[in-house]
PyMOL Python script that loads the backbone (N, CA, C, O; Angstrom):
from pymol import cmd

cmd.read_pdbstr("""\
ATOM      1  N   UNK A   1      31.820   9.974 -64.714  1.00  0.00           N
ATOM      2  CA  UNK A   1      30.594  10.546 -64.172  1.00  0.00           C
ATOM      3  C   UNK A   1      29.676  11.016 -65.304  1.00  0.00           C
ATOM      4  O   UNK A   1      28.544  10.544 -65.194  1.00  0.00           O
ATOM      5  N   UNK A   2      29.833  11.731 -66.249  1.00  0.00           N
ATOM      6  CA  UNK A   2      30.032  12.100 -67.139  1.00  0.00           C
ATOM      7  C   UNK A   2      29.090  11.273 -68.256  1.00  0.00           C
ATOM      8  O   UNK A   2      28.180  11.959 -68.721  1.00  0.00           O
ATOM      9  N   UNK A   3      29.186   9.812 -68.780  1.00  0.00           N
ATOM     10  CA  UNK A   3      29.102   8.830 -69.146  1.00  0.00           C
ATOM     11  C   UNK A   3      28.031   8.618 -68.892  1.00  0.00           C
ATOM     12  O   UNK A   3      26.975   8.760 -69.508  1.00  0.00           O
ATOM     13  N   UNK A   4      28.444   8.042 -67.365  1.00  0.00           N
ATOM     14  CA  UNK A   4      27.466   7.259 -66.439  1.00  0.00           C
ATOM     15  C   UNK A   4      26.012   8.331 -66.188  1.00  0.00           C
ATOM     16  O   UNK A   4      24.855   7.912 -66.198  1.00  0.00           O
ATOM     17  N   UNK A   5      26.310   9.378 -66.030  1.00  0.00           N
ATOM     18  CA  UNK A   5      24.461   9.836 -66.045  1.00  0.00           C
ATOM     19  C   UNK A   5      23.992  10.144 -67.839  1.00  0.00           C
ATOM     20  O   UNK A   5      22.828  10.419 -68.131  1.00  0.00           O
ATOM     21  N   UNK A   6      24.684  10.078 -68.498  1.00  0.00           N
ATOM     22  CA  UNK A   6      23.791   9.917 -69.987  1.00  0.00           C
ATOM     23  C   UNK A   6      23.231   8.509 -70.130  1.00  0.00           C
ATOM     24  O   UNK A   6      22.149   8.205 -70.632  1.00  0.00           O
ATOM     25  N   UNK A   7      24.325   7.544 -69.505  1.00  0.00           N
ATOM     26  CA  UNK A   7      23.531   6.091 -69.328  1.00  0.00           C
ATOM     27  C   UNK A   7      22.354   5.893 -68.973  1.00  0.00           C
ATOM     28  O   UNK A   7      21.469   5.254 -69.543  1.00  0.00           O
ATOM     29  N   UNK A   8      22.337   6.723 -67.542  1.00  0.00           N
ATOM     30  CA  UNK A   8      21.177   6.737 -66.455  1.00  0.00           C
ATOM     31  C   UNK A   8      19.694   7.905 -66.935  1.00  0.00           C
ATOM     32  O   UNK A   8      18.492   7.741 -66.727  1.00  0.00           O
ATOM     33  N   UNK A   9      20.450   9.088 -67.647  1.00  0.00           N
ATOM     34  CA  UNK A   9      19.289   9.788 -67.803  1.00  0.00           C
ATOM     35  C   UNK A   9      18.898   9.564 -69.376  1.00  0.00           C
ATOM     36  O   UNK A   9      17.676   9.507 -69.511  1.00  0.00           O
ATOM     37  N   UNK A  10      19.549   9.437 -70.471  1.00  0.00           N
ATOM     38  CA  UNK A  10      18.897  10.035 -71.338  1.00  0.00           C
ATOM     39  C   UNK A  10      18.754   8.475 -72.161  1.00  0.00           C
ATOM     40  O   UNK A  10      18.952   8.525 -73.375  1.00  0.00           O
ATOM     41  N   UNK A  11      18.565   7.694 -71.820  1.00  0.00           N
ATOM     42  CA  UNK A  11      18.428   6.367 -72.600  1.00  0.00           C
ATOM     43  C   UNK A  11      18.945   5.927 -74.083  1.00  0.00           C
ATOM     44  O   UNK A  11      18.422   5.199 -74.926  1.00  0.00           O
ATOM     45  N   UNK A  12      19.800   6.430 -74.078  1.00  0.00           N
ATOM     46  CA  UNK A  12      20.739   6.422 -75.862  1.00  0.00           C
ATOM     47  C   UNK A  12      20.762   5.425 -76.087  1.00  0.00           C
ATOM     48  O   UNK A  12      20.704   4.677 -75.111  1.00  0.00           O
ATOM     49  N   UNK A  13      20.844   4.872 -77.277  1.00  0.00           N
ATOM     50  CA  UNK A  13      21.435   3.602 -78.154  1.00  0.00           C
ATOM     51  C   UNK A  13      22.725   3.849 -78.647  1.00  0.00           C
ATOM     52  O   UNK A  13      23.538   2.936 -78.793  1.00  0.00           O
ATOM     53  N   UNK A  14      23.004   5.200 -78.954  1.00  0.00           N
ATOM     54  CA  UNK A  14      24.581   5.507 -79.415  1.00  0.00           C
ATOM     55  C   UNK A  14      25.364   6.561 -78.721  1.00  0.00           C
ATOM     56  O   UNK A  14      24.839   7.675 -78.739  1.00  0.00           O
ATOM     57  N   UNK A  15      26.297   6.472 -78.225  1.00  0.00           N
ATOM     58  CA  UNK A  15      27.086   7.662 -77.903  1.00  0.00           C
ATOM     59  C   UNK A  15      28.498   7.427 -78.272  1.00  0.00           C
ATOM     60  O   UNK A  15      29.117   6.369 -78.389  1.00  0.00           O
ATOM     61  N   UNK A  16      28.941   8.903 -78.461  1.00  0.00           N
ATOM     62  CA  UNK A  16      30.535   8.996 -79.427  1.00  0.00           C
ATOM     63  C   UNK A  16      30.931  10.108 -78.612  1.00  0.00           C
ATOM     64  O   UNK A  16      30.333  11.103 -78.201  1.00  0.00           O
ATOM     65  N   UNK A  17      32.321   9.590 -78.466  1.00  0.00           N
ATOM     66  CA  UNK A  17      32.652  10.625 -77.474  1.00  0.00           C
ATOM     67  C   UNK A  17      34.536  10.677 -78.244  1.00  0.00           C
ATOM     68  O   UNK A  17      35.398   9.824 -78.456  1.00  0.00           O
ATOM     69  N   UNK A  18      34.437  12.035 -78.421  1.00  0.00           N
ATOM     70  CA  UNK A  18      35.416  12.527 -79.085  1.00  0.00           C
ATOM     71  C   UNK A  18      36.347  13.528 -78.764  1.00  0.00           C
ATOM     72  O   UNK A  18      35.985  14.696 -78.627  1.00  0.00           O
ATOM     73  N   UNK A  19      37.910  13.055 -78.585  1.00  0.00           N
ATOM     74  CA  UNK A  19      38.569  14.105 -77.361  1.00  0.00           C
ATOM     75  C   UNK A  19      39.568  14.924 -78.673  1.00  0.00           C
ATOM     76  O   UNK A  19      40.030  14.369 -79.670  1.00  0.00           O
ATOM     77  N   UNK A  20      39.691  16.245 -78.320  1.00  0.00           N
ATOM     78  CA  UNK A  20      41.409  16.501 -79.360  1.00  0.00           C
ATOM     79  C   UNK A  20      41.965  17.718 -78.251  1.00  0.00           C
ATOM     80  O   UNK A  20      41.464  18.119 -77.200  1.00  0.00           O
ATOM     81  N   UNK A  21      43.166  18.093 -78.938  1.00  0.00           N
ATOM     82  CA  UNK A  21      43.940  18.706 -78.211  1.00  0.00           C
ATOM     83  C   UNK A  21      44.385  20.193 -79.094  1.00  0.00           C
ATOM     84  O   UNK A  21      45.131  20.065 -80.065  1.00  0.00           O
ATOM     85  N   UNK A  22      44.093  21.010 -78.861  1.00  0.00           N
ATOM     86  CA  UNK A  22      45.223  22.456 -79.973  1.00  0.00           C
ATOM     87  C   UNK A  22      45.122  23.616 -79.194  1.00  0.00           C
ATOM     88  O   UNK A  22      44.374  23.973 -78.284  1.00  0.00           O
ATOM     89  N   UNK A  23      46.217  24.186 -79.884  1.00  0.00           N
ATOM     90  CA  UNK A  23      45.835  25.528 -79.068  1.00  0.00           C
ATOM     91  C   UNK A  23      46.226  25.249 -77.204  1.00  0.00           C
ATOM     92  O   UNK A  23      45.433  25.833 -76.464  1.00  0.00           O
ATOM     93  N   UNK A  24      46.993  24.689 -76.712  1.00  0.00           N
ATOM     94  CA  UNK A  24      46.983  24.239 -74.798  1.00  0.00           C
ATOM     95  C   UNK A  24      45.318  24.120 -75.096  1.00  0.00           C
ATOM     96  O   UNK A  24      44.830  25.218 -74.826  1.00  0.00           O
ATOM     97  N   UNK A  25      44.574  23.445 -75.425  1.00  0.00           N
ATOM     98  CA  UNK A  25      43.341  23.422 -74.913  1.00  0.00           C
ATOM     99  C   UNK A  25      42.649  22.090 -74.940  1.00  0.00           C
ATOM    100  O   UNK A  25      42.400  22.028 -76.144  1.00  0.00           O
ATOM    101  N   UNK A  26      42.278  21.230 -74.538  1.00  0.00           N
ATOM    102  CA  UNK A  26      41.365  20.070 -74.200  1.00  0.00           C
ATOM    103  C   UNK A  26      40.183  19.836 -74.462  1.00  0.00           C
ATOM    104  O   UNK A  26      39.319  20.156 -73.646  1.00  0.00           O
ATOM    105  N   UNK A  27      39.739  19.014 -76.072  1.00  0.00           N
ATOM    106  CA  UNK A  27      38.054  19.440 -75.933  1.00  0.00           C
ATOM    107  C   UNK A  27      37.804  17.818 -76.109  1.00  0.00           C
ATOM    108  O   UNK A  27      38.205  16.976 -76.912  1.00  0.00           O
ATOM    109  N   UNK A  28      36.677  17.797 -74.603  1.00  0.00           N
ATOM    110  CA  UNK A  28      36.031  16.418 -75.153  1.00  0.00           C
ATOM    111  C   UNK A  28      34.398  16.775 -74.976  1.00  0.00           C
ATOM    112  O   UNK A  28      33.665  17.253 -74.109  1.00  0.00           O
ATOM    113  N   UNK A  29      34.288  16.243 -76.339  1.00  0.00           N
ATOM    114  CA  UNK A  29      32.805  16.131 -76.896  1.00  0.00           C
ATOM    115  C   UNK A  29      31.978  14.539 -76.777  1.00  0.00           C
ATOM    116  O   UNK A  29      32.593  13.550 -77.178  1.00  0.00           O
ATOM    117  N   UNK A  30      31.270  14.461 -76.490  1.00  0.00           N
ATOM    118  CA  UNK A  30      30.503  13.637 -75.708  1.00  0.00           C
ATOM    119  C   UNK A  30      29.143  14.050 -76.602  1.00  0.00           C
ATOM    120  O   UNK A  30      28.718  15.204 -76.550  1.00  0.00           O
ATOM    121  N   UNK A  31      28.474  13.001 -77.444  1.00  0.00           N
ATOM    122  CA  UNK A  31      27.258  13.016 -78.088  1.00  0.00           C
ATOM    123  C   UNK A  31      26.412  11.917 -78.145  1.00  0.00           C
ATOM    124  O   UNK A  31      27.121  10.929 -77.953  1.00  0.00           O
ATOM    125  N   UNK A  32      25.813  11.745 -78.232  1.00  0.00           N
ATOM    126  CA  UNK A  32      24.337  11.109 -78.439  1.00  0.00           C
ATOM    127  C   UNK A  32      23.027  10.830 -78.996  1.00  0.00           C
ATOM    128  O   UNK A  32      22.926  11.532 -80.003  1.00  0.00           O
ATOM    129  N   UNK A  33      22.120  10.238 -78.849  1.00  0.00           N
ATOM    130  CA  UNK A  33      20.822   9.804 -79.391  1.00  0.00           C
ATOM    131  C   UNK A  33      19.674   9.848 -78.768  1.00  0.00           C
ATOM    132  O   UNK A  33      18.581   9.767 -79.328  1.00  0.00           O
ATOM    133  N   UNK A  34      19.928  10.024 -77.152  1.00  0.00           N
ATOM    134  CA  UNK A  34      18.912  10.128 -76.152  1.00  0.00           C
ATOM    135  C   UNK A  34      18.121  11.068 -75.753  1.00  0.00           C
ATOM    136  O   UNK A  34      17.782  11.805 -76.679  1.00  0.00           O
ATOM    137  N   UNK A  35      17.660  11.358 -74.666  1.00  0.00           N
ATOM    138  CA  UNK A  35      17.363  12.567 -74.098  1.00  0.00           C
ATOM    139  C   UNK A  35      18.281  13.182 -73.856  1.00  0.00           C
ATOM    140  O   UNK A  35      19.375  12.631 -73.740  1.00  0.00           O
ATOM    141  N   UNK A  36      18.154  14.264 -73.732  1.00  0.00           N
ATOM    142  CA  UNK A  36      19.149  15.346 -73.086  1.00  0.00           C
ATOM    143  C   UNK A  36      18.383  16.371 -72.926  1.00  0.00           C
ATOM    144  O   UNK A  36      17.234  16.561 -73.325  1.00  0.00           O
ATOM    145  N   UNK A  37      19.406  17.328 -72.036  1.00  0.00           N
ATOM    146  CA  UNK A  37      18.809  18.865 -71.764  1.00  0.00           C
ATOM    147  C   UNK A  37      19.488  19.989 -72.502  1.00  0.00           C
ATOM    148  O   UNK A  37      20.454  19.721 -73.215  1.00  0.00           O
ATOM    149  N   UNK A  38      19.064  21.208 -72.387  1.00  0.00           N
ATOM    150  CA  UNK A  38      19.334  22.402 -73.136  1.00  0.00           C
ATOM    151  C   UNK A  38      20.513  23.132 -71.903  1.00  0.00           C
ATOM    152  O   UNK A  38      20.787  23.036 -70.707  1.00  0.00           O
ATOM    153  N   UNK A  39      20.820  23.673 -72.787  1.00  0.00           N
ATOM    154  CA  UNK A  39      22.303  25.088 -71.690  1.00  0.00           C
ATOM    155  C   UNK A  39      21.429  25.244 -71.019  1.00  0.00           C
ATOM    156  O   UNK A  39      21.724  24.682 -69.965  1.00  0.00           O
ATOM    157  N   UNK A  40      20.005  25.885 -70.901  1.00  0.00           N
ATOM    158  CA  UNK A  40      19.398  26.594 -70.093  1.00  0.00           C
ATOM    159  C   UNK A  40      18.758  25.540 -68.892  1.00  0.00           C
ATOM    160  O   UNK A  40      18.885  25.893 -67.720  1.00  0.00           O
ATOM    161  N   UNK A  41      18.204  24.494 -69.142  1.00  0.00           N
ATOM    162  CA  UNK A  41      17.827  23.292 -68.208  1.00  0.00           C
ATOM    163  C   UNK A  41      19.418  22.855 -67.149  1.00  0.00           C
ATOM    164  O   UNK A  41      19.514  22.307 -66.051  1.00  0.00           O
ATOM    165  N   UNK A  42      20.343  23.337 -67.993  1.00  0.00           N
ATOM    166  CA  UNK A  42      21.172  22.741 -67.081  1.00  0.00           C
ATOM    167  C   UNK A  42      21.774  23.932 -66.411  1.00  0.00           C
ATOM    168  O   UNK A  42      22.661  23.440 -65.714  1.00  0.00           O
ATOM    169  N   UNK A  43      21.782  24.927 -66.275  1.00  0.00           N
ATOM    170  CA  UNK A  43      21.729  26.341 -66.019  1.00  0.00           C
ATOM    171  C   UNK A  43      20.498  26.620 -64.392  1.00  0.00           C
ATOM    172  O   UNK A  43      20.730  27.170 -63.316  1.00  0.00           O
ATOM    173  N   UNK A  44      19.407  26.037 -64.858  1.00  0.00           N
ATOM    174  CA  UNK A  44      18.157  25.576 -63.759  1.00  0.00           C
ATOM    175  C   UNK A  44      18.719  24.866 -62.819  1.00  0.00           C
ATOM    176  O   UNK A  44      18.803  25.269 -61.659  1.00  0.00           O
ATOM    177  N   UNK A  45      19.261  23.484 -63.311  1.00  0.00           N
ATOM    178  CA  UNK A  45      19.567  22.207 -62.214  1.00  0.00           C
ATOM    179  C   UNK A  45      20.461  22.626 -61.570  1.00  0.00           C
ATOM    180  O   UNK A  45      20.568  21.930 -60.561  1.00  0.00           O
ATOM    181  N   UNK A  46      21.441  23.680 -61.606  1.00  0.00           N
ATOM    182  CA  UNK A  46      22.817  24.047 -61.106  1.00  0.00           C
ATOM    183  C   UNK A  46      22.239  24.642 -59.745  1.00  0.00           C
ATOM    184  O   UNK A  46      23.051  24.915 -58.860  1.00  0.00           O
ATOM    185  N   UNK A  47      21.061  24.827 -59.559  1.00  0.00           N
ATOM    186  CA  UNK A  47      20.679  25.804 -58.333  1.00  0.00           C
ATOM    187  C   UNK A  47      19.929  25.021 -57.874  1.00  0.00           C
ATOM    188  O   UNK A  47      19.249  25.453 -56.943  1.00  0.00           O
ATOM    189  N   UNK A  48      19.748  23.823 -58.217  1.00  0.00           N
ATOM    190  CA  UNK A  48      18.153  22.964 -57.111  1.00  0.00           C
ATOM    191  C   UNK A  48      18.994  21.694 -56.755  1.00  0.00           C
ATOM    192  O   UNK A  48      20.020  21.220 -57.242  1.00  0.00           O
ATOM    193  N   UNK A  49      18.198  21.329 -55.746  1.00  0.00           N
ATOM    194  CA  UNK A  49      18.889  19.873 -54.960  1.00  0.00           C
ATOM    195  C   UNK A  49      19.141  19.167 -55.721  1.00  0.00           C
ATOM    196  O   UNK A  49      20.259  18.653 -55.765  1.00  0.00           O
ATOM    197  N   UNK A  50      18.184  18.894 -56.589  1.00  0.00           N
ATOM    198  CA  UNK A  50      17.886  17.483 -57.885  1.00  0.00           C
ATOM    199  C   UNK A  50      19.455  17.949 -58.658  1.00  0.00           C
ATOM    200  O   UNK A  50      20.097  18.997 -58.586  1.00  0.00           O
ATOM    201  N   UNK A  51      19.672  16.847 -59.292  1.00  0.00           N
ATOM    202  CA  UNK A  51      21.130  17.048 -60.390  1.00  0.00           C
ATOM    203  C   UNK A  51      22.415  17.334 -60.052  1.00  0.00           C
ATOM    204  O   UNK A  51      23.239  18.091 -60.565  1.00  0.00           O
ATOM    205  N   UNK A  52      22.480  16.245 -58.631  1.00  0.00           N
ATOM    206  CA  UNK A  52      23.847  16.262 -57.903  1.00  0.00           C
ATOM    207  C   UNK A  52      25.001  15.543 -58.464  1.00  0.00           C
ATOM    208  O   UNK A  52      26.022  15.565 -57.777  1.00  0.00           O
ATOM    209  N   UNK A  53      25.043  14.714 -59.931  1.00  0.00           N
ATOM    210  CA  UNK A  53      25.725  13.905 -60.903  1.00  0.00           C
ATOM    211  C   UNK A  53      26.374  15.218 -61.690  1.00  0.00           C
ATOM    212  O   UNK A  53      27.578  15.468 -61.736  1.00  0.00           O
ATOM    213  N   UNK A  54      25.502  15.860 -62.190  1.00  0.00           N
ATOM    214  CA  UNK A  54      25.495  17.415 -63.157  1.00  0.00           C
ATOM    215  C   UNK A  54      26.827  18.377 -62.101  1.00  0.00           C
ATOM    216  O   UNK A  54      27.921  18.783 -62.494  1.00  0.00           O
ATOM    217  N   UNK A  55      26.328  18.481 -60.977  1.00  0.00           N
ATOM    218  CA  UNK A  55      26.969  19.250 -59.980  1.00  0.00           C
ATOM    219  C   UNK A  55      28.577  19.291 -60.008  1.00  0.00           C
ATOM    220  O   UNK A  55      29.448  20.154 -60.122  1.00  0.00           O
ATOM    221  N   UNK A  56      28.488  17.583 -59.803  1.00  0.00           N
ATOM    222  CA  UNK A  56      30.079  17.051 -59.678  1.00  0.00           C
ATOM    223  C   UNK A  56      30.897  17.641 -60.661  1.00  0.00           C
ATOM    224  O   UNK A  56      31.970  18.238 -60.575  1.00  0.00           O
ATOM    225  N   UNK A  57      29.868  17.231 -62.013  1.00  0.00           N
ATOM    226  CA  UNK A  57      30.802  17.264 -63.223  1.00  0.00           C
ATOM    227  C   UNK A  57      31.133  18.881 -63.368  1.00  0.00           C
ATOM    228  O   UNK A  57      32.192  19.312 -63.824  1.00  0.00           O
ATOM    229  N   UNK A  58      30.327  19.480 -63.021  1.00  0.00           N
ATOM    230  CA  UNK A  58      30.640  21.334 -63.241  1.00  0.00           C
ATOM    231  C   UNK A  58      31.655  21.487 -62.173  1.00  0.00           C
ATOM    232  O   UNK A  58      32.582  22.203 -62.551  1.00  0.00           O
ATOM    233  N   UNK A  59      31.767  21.095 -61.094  1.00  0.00           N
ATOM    234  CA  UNK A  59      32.863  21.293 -60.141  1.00  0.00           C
ATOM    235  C   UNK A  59      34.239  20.793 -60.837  1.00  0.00           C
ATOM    236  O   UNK A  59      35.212  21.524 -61.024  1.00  0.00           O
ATOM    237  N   UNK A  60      34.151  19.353 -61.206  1.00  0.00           N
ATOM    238  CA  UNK A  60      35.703  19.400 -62.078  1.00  0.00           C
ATOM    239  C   UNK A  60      35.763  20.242 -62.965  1.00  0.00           C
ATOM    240  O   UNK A  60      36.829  20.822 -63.169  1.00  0.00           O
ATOM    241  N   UNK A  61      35.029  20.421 -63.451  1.00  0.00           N
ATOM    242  CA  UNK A  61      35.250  21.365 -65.081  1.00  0.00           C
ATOM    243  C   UNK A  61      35.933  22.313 -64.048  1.00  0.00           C
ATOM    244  O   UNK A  61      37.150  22.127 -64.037  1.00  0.00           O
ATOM    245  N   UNK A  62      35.608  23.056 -63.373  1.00  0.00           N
ATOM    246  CA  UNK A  62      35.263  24.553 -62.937  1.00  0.00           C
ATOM    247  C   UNK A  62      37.149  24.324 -61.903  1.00  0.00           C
ATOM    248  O   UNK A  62      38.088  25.036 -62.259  1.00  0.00           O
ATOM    249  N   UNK A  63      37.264  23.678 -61.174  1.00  0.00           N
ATOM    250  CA  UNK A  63      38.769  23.339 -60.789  1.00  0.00           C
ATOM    251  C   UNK A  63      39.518  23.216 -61.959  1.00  0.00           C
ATOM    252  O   UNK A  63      40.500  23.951 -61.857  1.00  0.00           O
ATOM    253  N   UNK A  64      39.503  22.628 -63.016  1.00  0.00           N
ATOM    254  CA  UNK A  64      40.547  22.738 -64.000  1.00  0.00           C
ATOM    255  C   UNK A  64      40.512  24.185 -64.819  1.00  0.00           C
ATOM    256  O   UNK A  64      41.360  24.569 -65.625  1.00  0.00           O
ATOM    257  N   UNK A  65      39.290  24.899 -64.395  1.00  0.00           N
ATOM    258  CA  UNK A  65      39.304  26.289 -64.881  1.00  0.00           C
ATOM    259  C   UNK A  65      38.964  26.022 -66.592  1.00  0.00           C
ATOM    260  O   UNK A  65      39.598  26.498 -67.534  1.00  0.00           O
ATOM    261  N   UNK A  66      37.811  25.144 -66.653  1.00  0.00           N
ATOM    262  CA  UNK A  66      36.919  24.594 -68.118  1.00  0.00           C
ATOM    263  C   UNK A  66      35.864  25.669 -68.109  1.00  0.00           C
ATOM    264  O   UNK A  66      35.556  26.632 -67.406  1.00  0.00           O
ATOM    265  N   UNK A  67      35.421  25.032 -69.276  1.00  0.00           N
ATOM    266  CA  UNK A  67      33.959  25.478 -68.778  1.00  0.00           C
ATOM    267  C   UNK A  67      33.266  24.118 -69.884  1.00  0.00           C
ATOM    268  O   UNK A  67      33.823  23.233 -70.534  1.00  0.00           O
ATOM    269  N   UNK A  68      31.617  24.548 -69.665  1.00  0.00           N
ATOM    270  CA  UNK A  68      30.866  23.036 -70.227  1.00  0.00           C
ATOM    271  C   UNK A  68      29.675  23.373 -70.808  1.00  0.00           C
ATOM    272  O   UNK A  68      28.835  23.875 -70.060  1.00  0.00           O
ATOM    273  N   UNK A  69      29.379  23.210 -72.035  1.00  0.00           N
ATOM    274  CA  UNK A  69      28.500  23.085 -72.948  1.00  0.00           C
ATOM    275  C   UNK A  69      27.466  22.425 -73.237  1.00  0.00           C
ATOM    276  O   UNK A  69      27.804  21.395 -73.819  1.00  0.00           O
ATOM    277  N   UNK A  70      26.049  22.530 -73.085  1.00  0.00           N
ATOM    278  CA  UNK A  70      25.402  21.234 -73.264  1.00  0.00           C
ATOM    279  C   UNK A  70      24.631  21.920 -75.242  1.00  0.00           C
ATOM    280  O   UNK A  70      24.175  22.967 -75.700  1.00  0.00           O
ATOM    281  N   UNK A  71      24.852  20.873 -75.615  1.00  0.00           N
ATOM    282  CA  UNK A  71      24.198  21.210 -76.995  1.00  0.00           C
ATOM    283  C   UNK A  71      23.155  20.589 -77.597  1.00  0.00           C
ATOM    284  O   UNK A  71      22.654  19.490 -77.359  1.00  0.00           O
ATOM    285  N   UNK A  72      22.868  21.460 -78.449  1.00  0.00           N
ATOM    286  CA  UNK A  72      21.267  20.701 -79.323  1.00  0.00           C
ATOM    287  C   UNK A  72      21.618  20.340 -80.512  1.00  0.00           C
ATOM    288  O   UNK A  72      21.804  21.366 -81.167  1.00  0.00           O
ATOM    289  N   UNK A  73      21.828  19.303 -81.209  1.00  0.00           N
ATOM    290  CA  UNK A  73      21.860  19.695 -82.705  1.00  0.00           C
ATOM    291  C   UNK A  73      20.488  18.970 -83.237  1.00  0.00           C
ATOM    292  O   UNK A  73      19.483  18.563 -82.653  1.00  0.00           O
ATOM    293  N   UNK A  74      20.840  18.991 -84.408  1.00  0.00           N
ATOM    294  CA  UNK A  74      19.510  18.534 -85.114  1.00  0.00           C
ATOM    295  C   UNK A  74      18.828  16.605 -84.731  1.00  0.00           C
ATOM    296  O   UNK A  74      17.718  16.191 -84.397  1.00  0.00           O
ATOM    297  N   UNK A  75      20.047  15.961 -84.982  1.00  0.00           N
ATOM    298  CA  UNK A  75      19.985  14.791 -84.602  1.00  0.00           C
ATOM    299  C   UNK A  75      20.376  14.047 -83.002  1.00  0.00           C
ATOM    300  O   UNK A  75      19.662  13.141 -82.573  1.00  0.00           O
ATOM    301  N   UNK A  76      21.331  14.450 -82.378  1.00  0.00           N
ATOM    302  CA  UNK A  76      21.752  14.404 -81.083  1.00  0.00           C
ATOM    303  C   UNK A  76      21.493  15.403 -80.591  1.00  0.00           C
ATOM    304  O   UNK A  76      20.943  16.412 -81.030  1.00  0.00           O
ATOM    305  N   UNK A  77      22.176  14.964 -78.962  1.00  0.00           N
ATOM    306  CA  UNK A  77      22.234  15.960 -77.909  1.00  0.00           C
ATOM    307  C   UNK A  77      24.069  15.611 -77.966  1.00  0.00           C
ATOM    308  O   UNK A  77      24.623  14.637 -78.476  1.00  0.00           O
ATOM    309  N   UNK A  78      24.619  16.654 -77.331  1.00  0.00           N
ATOM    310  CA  UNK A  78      26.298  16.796 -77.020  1.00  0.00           C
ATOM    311  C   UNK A  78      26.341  17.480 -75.792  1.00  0.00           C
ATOM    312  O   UNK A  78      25.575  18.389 -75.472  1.00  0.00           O
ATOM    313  N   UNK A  79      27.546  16.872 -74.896  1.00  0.00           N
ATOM    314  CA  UNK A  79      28.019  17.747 -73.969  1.00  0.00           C
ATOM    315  C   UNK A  79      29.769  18.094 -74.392  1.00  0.00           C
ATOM    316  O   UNK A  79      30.515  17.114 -74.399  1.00  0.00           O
ATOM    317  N   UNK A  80      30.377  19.489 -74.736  1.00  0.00           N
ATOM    318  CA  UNK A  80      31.127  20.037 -74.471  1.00  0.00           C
ATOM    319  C   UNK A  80      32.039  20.593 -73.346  1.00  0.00           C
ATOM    320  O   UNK A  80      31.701  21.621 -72.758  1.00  0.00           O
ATOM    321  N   UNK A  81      33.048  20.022 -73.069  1.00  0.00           N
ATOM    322  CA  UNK A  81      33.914  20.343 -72.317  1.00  0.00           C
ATOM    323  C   UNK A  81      35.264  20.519 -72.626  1.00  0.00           C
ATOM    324  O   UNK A  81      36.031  19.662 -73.068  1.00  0.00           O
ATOM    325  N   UNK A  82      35.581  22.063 -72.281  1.00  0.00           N
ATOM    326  CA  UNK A  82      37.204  22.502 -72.679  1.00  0.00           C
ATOM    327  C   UNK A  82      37.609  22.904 -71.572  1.00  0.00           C
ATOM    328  O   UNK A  82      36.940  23.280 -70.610  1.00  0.00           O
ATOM    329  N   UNK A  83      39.253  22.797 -71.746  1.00  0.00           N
ATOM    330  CA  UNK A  83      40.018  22.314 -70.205  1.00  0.00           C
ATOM    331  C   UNK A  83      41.433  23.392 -71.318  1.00  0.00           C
ATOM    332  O   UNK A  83      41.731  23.219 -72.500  1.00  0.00           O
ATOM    333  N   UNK A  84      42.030  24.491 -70.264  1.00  0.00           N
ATOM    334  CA  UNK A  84      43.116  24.945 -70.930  1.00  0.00           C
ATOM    335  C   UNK A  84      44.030  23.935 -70.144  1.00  0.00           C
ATOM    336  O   UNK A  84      43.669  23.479 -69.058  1.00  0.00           O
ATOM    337  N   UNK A  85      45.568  23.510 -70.901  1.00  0.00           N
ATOM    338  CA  UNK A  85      46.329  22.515 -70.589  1.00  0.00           C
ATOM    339  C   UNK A  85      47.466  23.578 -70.303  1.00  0.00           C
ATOM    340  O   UNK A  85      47.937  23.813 -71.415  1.00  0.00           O
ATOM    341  N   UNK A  86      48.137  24.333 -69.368  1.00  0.00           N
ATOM    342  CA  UNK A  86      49.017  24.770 -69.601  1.00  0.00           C
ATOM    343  C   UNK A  86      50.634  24.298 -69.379  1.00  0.00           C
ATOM    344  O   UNK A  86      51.323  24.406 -68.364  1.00  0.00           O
ATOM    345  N   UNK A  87      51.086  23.570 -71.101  1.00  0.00           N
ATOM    346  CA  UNK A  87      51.820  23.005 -70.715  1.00  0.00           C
ATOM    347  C   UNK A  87      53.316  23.270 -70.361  1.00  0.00           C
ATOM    348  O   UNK A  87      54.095  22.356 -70.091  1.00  0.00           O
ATOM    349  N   UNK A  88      53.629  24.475 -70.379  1.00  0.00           N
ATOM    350  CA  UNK A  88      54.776  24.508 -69.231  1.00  0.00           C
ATOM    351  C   UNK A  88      54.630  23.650 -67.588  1.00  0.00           C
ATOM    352  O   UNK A  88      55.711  23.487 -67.021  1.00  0.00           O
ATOM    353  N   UNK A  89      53.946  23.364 -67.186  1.00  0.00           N
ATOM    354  CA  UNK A  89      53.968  22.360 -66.059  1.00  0.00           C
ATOM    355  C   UNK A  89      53.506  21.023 -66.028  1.00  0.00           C
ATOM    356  O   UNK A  89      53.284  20.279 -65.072  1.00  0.00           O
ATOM    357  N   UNK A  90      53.392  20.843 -67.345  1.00  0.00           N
ATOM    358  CA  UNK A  90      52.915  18.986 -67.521  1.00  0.00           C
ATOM    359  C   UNK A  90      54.785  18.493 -67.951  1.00  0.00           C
ATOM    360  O   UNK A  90      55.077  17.319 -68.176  1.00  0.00           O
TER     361      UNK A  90
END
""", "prot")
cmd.dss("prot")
cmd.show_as("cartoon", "prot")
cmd.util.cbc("prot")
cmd.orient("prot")
């Protein structure tokens, strides 16, 4: 889902998407070249009809008890997502 609306919204030529594991914790980083939005734009969309792709993805995060990052850097945009793994039950 995830993927598929950076495809759809932000028109990239490159994206790198980079997962690791430490700490029980799960981080996949997801970056780019396209458009993107700020924490705070996506903070907005969380409350209006529009950005029902955005929605989904905060609902999984939010069931695995994540949370999700959207970032600015100088050259890309990134989305952040950490997931605690607690592995006594895997």
């Amino acid at each position: 889902e995830l993927l598929n609306n950076v495809l759809k919204h932000a028109n990239p030529s490159e994206i790198k998407i980079v997962s690791s594991y430490n700490n029980s914790n799960l981080e996949i980083l997801l970056s780019h070249n396209g458009h993107g939005i700020s924490q705070q734009q996506f903070e907005e969309l969380r409350y209006k009809k529009d950005g029902l792709g955005l929605k989904n993805i905060m609902n999984r995060v939010i069931l695995l008890r994540g949370d999700i990052d959207f970032i600015k850097n100088p050259i890309d945009y990134g989305i952040r997502i950490n997931v605690p793994i607690d592995t006594r039950t895997v």
